[in-house]
PDB file of N, CA, C, O and CB in Angstrom:
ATOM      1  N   UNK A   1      13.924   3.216  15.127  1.00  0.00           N
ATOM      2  CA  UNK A   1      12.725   2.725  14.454  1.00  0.00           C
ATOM      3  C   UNK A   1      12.872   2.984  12.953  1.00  0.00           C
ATOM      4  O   UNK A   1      13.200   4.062  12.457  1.00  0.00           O
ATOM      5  CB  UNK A   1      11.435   3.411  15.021  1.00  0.00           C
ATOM      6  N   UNK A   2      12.578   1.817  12.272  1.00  0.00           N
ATOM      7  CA  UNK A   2      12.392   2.262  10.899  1.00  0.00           C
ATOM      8  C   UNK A   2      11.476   2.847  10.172  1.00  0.00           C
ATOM      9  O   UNK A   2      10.348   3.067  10.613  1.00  0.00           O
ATOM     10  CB  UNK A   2      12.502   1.545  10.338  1.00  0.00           C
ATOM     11  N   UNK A   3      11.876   3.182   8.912  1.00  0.00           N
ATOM     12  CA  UNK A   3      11.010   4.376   8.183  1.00  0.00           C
ATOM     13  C   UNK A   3      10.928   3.205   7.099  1.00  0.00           C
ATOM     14  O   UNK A   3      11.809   2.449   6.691  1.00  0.00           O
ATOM     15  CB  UNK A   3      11.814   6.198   7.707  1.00  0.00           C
ATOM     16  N   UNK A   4       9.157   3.340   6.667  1.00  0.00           N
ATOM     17  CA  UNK A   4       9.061   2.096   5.371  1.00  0.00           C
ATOM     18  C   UNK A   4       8.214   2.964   4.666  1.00  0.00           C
ATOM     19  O   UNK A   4       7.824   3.902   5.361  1.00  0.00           O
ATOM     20  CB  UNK A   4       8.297   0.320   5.678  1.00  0.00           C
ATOM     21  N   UNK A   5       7.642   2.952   3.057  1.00  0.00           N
ATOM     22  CA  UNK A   5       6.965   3.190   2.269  1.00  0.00           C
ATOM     23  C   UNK A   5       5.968   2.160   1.372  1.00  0.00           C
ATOM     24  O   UNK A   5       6.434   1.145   0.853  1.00  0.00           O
ATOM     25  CB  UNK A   5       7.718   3.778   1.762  1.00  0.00           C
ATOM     26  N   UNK A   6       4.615   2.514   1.253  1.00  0.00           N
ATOM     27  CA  UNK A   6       4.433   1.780   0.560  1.00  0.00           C
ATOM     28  C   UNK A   6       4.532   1.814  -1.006  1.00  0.00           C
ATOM     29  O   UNK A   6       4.780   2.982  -1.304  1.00  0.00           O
ATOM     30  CB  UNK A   6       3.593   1.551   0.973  1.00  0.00           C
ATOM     31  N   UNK A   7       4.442   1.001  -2.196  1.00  0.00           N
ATOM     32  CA  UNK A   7       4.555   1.369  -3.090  1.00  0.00           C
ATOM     33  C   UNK A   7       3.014   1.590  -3.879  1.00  0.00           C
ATOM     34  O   UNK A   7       3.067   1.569  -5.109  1.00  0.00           O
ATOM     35  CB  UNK A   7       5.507   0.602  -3.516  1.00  0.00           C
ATOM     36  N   UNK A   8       1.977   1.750  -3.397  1.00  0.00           N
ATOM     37  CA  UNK A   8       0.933   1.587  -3.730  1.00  0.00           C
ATOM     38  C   UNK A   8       1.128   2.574  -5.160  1.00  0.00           C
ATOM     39  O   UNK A   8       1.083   2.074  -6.284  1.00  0.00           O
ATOM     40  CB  UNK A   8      -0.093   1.870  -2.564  1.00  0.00           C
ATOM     41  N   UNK A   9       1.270   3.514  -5.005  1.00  0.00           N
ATOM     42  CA  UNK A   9       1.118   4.623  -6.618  1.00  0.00           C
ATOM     43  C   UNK A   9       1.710   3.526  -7.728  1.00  0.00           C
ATOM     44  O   UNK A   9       0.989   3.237  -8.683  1.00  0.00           O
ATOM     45  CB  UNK A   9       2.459   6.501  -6.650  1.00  0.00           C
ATOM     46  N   UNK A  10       3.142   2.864  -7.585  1.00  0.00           N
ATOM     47  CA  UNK A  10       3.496   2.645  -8.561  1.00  0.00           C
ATOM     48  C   UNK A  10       2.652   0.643  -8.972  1.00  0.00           C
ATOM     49  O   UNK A  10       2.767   0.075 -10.058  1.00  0.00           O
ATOM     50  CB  UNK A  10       5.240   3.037  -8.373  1.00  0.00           C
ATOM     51  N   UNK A  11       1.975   0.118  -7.839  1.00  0.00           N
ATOM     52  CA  UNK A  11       1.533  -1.289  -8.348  1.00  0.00           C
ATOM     53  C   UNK A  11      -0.142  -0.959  -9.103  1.00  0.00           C
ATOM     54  O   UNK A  11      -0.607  -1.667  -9.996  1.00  0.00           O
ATOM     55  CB  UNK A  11       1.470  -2.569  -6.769  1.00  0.00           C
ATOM     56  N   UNK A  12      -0.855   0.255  -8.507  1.00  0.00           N
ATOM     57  CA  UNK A  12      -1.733   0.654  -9.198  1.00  0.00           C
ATOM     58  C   UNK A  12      -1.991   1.334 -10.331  1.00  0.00           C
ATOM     59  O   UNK A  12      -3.036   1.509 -10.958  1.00  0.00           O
ATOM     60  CB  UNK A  12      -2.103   0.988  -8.691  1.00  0.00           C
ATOM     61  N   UNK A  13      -0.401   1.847 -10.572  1.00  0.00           N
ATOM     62  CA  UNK A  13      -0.841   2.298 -12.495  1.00  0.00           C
ATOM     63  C   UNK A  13       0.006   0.916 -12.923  1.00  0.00           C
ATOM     64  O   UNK A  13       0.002   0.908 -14.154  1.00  0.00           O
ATOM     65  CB  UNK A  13       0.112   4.359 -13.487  1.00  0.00           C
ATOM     66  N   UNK A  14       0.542   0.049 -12.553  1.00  0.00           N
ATOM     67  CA  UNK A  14       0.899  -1.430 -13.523  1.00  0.00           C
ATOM     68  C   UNK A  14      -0.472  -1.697 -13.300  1.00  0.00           C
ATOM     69  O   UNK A  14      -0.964  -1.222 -14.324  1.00  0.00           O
ATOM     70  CB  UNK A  14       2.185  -2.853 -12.957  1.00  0.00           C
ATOM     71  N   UNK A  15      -1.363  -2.124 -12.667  1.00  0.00           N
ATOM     72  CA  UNK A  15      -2.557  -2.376 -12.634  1.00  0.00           C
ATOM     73  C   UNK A  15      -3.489  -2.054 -13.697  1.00  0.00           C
ATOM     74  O   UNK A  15      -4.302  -2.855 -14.158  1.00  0.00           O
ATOM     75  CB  UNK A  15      -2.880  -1.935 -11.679  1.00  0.00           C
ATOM     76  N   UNK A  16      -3.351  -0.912 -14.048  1.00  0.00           N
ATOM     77  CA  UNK A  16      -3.994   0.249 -14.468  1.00  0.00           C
ATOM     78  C   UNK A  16      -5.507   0.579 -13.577  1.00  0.00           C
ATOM     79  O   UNK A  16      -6.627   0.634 -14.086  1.00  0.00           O
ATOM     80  CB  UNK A  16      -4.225   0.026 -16.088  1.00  0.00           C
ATOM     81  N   UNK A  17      -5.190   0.759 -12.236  1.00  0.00           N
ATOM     82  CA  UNK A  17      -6.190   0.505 -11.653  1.00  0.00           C
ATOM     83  C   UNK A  17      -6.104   1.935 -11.161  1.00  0.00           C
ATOM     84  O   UNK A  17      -5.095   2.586 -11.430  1.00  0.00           O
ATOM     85  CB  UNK A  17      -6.245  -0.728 -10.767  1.00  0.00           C
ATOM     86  N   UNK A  18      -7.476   2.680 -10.184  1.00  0.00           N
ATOM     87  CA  UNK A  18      -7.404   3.500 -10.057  1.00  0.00           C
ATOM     88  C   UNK A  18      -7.132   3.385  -8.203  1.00  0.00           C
ATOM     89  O   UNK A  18      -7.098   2.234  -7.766  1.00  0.00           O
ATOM     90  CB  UNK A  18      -8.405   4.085 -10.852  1.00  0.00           C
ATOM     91  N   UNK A  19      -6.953   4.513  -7.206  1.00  0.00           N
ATOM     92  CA  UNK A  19      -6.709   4.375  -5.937  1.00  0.00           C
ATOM     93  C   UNK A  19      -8.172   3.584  -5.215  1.00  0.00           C
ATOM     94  O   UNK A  19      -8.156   2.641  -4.424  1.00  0.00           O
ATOM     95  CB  UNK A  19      -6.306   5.910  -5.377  1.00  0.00           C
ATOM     96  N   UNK A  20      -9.736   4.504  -5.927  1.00  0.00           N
ATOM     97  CA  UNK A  20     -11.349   4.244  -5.439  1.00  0.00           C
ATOM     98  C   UNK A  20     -10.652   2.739  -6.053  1.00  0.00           C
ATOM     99  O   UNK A  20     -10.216   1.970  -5.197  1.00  0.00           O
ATOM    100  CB  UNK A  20     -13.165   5.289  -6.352  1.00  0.00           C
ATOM    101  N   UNK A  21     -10.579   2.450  -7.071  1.00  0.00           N
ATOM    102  CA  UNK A  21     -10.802   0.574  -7.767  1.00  0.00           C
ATOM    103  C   UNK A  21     -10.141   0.257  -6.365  1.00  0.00           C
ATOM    104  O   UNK A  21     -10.790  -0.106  -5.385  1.00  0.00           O
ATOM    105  CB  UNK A  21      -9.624  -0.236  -9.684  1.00  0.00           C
ATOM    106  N   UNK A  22      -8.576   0.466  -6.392  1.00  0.00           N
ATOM    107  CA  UNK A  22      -7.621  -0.454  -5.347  1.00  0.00           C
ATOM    108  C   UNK A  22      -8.683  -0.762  -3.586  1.00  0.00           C
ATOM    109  O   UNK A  22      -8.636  -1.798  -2.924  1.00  0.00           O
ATOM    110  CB  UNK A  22      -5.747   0.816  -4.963  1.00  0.00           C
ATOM    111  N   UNK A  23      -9.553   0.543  -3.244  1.00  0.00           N
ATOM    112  CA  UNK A  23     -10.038   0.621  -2.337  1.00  0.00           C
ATOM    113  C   UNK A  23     -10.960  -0.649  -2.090  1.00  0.00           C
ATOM    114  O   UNK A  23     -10.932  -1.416  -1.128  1.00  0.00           O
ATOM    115  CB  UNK A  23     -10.497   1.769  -2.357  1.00  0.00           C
ATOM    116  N   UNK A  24     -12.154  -0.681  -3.706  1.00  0.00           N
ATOM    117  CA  UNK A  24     -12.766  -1.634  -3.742  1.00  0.00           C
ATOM    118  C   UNK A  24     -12.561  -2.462  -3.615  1.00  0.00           C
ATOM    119  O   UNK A  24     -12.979  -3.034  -2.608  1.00  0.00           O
ATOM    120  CB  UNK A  24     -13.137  -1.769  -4.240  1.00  0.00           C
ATOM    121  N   UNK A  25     -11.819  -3.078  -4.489  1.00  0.00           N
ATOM    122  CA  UNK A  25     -11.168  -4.298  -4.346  1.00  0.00           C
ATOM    123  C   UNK A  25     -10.595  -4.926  -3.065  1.00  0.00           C
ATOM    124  O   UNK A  25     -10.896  -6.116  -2.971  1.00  0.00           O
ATOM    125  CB  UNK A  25     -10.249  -4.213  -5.127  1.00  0.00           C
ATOM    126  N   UNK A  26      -9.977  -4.530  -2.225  1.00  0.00           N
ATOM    127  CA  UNK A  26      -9.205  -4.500  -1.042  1.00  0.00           C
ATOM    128  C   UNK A  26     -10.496  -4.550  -0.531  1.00  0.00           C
ATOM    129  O   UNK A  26     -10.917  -5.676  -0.262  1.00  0.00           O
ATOM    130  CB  UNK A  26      -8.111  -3.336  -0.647  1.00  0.00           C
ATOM    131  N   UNK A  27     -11.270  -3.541  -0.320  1.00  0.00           N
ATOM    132  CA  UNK A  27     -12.215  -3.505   0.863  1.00  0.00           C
ATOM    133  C   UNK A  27     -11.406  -2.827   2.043  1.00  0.00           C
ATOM    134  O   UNK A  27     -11.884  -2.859   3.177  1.00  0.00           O
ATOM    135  CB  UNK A  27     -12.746  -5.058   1.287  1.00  0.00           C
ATOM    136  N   UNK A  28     -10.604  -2.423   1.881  1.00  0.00           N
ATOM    137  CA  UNK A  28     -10.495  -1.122   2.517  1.00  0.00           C
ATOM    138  C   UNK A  28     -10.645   0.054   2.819  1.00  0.00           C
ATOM    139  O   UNK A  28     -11.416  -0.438   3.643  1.00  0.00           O
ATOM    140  CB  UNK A  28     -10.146  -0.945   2.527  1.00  0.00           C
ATOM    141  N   UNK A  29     -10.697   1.265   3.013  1.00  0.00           N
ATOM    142  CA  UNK A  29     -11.391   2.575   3.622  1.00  0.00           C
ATOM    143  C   UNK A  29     -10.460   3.257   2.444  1.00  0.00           C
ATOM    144  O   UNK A  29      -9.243   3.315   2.619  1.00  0.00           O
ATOM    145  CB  UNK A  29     -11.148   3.098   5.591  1.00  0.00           C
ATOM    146  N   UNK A  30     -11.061   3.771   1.238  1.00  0.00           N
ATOM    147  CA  UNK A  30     -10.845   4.920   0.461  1.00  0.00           C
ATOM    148  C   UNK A  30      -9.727   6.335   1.310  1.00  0.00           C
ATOM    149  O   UNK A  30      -8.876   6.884   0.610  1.00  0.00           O
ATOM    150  CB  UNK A  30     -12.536   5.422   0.132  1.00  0.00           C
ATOM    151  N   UNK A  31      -9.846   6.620   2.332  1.00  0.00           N
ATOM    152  CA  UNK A  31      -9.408   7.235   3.198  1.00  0.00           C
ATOM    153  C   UNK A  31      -8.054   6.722   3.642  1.00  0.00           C
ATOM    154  O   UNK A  31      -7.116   7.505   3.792  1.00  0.00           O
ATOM    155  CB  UNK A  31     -10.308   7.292   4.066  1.00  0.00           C
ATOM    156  N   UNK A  32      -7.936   5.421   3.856  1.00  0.00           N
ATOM    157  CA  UNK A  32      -6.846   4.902   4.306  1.00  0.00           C
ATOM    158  C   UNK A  32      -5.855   4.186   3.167  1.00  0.00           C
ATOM    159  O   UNK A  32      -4.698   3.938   3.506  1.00  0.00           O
ATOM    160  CB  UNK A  32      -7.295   4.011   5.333  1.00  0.00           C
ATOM    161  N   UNK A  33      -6.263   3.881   1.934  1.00  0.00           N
ATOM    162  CA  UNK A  33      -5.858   3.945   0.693  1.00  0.00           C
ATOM    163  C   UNK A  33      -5.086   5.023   0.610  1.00  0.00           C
ATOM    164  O   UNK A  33      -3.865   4.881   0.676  1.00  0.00           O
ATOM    165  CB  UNK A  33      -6.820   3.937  -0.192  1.00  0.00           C
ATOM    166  N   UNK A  34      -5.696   6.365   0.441  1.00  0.00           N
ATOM    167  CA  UNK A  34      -5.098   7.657  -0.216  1.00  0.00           C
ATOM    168  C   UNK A  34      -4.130   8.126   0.912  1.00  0.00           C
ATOM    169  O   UNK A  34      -3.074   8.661   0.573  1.00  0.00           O
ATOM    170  CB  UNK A  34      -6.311   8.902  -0.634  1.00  0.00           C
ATOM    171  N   UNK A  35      -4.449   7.944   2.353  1.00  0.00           N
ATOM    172  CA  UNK A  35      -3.704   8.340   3.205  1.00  0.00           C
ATOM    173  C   UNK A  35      -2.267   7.303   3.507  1.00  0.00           C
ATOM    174  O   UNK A  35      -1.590   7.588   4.494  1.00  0.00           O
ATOM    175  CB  UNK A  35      -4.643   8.543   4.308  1.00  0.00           C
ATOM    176  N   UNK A  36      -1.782   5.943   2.508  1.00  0.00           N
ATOM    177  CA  UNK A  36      -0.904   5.613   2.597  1.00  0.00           C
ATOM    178  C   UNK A  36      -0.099   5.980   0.922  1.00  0.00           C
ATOM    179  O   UNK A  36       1.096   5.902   0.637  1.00  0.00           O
ATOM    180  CB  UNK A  36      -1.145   4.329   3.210  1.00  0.00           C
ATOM    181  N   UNK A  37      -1.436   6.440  -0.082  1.00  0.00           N
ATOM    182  CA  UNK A  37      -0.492   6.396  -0.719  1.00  0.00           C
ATOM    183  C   UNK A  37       0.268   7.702  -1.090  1.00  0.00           C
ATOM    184  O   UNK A  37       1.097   7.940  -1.968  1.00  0.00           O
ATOM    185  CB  UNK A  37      -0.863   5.743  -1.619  1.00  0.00           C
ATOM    186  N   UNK A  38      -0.333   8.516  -0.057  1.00  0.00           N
ATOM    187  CA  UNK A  38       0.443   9.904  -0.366  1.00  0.00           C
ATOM    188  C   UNK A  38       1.698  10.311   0.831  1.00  0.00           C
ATOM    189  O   UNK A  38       2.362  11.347   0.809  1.00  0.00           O
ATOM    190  CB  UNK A  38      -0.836  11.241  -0.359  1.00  0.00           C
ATOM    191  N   UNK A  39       1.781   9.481   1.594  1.00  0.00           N
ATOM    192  CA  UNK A  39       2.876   9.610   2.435  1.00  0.00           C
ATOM    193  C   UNK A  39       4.207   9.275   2.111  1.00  0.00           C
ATOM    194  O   UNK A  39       4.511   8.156   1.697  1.00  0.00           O
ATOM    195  CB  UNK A  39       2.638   9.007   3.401  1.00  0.00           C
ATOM    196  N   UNK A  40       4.924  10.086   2.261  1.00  0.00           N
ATOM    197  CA  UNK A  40       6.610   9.530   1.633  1.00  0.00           C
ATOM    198  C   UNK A  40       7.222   8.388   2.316  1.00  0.00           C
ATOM    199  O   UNK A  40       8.057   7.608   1.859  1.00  0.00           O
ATOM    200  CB  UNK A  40       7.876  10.726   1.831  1.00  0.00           C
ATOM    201  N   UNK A  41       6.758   8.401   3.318  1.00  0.00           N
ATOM    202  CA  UNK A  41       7.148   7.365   4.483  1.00  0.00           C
ATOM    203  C   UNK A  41       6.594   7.299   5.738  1.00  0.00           C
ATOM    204  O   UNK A  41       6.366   8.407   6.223  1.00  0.00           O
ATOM    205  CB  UNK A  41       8.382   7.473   4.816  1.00  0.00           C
ATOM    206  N   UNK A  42       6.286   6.286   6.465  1.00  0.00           N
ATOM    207  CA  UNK A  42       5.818   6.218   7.506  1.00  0.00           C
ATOM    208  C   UNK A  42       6.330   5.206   8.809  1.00  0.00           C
ATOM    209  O   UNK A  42       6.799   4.104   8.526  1.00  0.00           O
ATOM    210  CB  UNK A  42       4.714   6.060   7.096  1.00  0.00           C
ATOM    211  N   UNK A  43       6.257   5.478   9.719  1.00  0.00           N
ATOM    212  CA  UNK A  43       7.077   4.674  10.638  1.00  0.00           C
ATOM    213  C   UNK A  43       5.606   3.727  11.123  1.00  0.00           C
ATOM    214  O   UNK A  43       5.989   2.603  11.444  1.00  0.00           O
ATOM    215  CB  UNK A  43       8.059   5.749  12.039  1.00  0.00           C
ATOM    216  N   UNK A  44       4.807   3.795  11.197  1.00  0.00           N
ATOM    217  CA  UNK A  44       3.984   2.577  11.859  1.00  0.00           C
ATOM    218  C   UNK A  44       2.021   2.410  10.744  1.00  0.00           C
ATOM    219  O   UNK A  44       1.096   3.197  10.540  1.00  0.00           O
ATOM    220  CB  UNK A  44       3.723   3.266  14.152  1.00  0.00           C
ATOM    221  N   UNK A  45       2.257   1.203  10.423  1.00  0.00           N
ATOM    222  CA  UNK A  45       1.007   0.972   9.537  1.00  0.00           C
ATOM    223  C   UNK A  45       0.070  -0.386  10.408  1.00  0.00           C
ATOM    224  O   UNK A  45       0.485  -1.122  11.303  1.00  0.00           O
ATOM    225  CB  UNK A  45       1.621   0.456   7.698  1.00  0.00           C
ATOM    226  N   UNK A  46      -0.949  -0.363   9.918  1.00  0.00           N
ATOM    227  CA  UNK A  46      -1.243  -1.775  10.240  1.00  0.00           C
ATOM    228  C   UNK A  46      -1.055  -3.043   9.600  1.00  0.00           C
ATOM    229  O   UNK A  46      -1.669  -2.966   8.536  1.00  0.00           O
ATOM    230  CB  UNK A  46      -2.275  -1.817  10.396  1.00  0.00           C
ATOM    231  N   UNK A  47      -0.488  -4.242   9.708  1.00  0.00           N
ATOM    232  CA  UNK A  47       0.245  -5.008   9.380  1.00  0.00           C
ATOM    233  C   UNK A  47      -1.154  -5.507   8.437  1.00  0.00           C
ATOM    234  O   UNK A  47      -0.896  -5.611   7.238  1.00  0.00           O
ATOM    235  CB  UNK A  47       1.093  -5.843  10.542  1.00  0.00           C
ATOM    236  N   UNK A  48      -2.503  -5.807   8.804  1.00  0.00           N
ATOM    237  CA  UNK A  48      -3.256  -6.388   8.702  1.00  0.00           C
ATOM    238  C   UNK A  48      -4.047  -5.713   6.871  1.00  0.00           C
ATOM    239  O   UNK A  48      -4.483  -6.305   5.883  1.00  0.00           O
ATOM    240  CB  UNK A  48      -3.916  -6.327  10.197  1.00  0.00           C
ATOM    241  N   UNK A  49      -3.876  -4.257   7.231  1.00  0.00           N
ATOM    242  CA  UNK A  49      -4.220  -3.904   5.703  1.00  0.00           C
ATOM    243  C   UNK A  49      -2.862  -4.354   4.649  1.00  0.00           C
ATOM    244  O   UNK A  49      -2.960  -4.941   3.571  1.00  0.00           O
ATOM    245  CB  UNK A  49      -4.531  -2.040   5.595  1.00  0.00           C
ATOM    246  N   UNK A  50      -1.653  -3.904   5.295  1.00  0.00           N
ATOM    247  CA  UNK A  50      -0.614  -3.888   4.534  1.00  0.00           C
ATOM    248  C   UNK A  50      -0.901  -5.456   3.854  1.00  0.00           C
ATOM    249  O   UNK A  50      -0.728  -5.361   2.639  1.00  0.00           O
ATOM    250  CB  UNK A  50       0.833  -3.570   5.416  1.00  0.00           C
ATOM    251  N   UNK A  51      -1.273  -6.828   4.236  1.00  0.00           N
ATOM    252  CA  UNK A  51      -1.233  -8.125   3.687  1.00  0.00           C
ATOM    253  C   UNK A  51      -2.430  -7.998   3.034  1.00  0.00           C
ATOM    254  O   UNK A  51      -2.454  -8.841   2.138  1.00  0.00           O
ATOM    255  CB  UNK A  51      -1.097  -9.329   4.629  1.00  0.00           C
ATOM    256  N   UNK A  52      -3.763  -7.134   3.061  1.00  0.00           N
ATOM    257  CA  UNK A  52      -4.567  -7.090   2.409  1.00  0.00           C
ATOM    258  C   UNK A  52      -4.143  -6.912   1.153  1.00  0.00           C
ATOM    259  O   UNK A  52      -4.426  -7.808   0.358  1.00  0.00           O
ATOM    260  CB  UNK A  52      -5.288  -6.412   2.812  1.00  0.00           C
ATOM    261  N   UNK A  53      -3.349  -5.699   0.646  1.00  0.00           N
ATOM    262  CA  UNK A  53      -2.989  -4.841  -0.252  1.00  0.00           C
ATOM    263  C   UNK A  53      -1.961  -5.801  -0.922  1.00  0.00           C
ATOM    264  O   UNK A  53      -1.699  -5.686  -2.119  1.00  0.00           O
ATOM    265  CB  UNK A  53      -2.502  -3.438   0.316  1.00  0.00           C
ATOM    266  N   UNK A  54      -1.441  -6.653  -0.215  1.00  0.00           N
ATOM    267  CA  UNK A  54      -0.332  -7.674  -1.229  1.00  0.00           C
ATOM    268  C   UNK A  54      -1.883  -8.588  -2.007  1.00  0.00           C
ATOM    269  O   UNK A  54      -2.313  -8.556  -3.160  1.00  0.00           O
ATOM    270  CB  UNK A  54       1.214  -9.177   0.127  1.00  0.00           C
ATOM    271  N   UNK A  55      -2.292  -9.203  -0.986  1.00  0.00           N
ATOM    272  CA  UNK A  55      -3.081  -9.985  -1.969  1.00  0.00           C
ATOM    273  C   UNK A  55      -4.065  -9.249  -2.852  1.00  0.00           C
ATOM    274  O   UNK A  55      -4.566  -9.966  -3.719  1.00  0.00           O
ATOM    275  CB  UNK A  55      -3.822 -10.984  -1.265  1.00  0.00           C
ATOM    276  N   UNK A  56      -4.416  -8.126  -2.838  1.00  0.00           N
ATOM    277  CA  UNK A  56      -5.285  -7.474  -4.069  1.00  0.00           C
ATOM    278  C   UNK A  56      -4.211  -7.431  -5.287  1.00  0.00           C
ATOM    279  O   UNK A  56      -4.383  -7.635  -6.489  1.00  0.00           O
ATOM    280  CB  UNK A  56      -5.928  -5.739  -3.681  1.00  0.00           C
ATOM    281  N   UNK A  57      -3.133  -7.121  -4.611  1.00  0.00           N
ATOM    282  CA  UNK A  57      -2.004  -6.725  -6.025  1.00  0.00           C
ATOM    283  C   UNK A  57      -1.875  -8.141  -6.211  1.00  0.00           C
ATOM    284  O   UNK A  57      -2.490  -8.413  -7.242  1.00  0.00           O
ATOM    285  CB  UNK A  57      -0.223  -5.751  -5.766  1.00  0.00           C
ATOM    286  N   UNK A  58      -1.408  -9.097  -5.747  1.00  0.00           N
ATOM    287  CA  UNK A  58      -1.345 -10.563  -6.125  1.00  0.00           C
ATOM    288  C   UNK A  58       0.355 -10.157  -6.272  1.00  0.00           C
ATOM    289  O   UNK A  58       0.920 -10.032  -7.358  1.00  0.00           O
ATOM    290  CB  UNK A  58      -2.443 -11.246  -7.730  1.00  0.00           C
ATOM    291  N   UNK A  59       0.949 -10.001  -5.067  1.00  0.00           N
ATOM    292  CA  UNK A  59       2.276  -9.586  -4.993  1.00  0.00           C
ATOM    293  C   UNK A  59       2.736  -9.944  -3.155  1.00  0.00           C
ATOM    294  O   UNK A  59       2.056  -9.751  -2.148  1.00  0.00           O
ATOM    295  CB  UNK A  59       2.321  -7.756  -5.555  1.00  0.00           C
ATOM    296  N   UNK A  60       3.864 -10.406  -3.267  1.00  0.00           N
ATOM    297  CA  UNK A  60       4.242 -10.846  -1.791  1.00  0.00           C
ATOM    298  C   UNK A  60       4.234  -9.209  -0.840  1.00  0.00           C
ATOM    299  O   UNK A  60       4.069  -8.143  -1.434  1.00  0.00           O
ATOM    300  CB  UNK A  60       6.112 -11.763  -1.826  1.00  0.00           C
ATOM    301  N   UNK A  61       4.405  -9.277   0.412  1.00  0.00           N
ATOM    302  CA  UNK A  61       4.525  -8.185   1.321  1.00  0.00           C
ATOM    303  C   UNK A  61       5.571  -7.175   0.643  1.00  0.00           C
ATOM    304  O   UNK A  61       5.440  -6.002   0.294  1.00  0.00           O
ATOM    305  CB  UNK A  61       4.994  -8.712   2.798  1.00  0.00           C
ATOM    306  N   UNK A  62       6.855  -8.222   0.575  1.00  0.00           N
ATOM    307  CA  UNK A  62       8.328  -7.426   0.331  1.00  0.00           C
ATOM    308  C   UNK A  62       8.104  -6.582  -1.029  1.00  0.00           C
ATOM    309  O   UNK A  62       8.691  -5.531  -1.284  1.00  0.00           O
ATOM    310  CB  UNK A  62       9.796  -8.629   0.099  1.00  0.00           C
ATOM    311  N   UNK A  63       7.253  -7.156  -1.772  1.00  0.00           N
ATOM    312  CA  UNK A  63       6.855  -6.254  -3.277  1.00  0.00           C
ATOM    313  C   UNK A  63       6.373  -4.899  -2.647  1.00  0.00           C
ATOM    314  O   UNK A  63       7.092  -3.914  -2.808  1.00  0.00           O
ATOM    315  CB  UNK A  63       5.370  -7.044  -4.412  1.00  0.00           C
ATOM    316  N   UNK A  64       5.591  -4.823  -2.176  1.00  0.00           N
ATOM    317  CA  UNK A  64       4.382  -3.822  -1.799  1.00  0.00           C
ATOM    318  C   UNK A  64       5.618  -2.646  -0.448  1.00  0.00           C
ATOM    319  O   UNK A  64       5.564  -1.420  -0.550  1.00  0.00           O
ATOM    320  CB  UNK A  64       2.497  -5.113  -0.765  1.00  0.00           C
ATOM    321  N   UNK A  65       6.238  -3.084   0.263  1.00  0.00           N
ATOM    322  CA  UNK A  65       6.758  -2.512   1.102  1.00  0.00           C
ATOM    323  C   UNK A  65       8.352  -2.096   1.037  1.00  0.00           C
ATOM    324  O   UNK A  65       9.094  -2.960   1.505  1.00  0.00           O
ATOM    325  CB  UNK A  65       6.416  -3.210   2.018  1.00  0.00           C
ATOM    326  N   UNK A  66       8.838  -1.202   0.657  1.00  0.00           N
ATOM    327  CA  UNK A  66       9.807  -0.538   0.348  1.00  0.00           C
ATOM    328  C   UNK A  66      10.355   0.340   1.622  1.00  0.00           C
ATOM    329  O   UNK A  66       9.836   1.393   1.993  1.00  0.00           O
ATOM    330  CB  UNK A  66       9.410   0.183  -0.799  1.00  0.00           C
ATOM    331  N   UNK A  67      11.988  -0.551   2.481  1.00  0.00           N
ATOM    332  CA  UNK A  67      12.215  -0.043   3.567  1.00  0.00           C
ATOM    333  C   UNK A  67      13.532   1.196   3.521  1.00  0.00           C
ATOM    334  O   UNK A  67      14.738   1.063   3.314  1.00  0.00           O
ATOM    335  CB  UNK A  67      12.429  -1.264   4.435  1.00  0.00           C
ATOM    336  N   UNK A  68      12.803   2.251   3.772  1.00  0.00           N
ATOM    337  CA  UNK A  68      14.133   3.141   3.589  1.00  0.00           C
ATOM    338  C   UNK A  68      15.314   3.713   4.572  1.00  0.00           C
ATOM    339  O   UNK A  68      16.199   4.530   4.319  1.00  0.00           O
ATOM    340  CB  UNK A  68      13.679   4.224   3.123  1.00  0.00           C
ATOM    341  N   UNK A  69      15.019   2.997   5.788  1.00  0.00           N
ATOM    342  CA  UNK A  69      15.908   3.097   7.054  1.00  0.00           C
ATOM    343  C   UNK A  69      15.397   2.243   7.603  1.00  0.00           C
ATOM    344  O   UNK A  69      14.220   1.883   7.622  1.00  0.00           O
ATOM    345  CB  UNK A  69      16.027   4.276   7.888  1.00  0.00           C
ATOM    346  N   UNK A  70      16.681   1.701   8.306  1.00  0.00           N
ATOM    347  CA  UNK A  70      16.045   0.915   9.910  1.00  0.00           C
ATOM    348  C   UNK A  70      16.497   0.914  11.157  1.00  0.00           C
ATOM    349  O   UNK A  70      15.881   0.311  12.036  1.00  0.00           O
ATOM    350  CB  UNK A  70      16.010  -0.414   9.940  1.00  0.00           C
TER     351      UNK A  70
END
């Protein structure tokens, strides 16, 4: 199974946005924001926020998702 990361820390300071803004925006759970963006890696996300989070950044999947094994 592979190990993927997201890049959320680094598309939200090009943003200059904050993690609460990224939350808003997205409309996603503040909680689940901070809890992907502090993980070094994770083996299973939900596919469904992960495409949220491309279109808030206005960036394809492959931007946002950084695979470090597979």
């Amino acid at each position: 199974m592979g190990r993927i990361r997201l890049r959320i820390r680094e598309l939200v300071s090009e943003k200059g946005w904050t993690l609460k803004e990224l939350a808003e925006r997205s409309g996603l759970p503040y909680s689940t924001i901070t809890s992907y963006a502090q993980r070094e890696s994770m083996t299973m996300t939900d596919y469904t926020a992960i495409r949220r989070l491309a279109q808030t950044f206005d960036v394809m999947v492959d931007d946002l998702v950084e695979v470090l094994e597979e």
